[in-house]
C-alpha positions as CSV (number, residue, x, y, z in Angstrom):
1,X,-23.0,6.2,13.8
2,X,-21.3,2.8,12.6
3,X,-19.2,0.9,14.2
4,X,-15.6,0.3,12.4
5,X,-12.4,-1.9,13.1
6,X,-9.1,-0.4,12.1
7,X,-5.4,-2.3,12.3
8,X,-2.6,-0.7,11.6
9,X,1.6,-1.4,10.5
10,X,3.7,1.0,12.2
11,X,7.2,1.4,11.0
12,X,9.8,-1.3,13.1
13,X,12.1,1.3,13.3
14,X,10.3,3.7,16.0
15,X,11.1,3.9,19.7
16,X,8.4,2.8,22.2
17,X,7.6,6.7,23.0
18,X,7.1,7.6,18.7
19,X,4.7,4.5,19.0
20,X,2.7,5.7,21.8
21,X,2.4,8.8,20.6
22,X,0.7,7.8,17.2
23,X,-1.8,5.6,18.3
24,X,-2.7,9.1,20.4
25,X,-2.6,11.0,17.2
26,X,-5.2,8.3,15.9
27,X,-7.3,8.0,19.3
28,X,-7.5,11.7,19.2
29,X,-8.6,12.0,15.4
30,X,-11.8,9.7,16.8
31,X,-12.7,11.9,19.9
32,X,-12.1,15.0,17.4
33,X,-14.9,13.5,15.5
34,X,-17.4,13.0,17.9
35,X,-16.7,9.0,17.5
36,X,-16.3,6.8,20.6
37,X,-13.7,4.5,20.8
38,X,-14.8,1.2,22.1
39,X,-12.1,-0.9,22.2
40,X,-8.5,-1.0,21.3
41,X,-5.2,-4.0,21.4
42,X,-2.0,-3.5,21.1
43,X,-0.5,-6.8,19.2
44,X,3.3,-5.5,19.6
45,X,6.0,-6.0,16.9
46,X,5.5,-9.0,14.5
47,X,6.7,-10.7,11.6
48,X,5.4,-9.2,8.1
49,X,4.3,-11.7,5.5
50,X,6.1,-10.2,3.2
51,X,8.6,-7.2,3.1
52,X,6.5,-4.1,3.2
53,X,9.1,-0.6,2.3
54,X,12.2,-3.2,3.0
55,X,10.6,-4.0,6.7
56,X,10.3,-7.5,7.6
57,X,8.4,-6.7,11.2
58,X,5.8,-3.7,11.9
59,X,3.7,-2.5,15.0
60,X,0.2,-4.0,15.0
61,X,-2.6,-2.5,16.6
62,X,-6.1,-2.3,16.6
63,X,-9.1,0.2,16.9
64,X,-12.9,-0.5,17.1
65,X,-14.9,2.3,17.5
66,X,-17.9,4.0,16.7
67,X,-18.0,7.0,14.0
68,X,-20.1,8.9,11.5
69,X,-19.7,7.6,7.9
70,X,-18.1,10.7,6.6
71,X,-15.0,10.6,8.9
72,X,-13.4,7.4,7.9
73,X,-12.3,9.1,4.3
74,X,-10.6,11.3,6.3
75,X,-9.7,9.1,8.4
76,X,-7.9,7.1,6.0
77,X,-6.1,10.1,4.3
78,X,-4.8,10.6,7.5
79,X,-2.9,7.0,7.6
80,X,-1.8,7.6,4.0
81,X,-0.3,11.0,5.2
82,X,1.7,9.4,8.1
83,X,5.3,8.1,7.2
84,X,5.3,6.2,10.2
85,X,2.3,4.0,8.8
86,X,3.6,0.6,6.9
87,X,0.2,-0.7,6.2
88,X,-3.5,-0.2,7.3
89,X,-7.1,-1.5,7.0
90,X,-10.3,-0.1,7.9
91,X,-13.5,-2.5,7.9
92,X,-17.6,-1.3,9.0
93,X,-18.4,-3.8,11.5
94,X,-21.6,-5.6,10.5
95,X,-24.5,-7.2,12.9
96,X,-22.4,-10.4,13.4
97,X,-18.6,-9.3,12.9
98,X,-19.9,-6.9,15.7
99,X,-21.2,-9.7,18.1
100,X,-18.2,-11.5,17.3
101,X,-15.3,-8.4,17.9
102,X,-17.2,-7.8,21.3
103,X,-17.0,-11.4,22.7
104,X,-13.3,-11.6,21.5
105,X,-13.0,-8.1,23.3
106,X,-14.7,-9.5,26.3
107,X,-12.3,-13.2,26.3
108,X,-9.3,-11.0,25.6
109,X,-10.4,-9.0,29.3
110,X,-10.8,-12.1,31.0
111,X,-7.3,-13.2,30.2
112,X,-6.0,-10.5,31.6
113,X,-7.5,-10.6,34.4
114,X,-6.3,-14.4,35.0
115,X,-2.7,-13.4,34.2
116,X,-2.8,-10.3,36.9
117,X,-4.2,-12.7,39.4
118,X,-1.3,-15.7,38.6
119,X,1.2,-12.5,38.6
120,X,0.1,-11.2,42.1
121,X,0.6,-14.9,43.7
């Protein structure tokens, strides 16, 4: 198994329950390979550098996760199948780019828990 880092575009123009319910479709076409999903961020809706299919903003998110080689072609066919899907890149996560995703992972957790703590007082 490798480990791989996926972001994705989704289309502007979906509601907050289409959104949801691709990243599940994608989630899912990991477990249905066997792959393990390790971590995942949701970056919300931001400004494009350029216009991508006349959009000027697009759904980010993010997958890391662990996977046999062979699934990431289909993987990708899958994105290139989805309408819904502006843009997308899939990169094999190295010794070091692997070290580094977990402690941003790891720093991205620890803000969150500082913000729920601030929140509850």
């Amino acid at each position: 198994m490798n480990n791989y880092e996926t972001v994705f575009i989704a289309s502007p123009i979906l509601s907050d329950v289409q959104i949801k319910e691709t990243v599940q479709k994608f989630k899912q076409l990991i477990a249905d390979a066997e792959g393990t999903l390790v971590h995942e961020e949701n970056w919300g809706l931001r400004k494009l550098a350029y216009p991508i299919k006349n959009r000027a903003t697009g759904f980010y998110h993010l997958f890391q996760y662990q996977v046999k080689p062979e699934f990431i072609q289909k993987y990708e066919r899958a994105f290139k199948h989805d309408e819904q899907i502006l843009r997308f890149l899939t990169v094999r996560l190295e010794k070091y780019s692997l070290q580094y995703a977990e402690k941003r992972a790891n720093l991205k957790k620890d803000v969150t828990e500082v913000e729920k703590k601030e929140n509850e007082n």
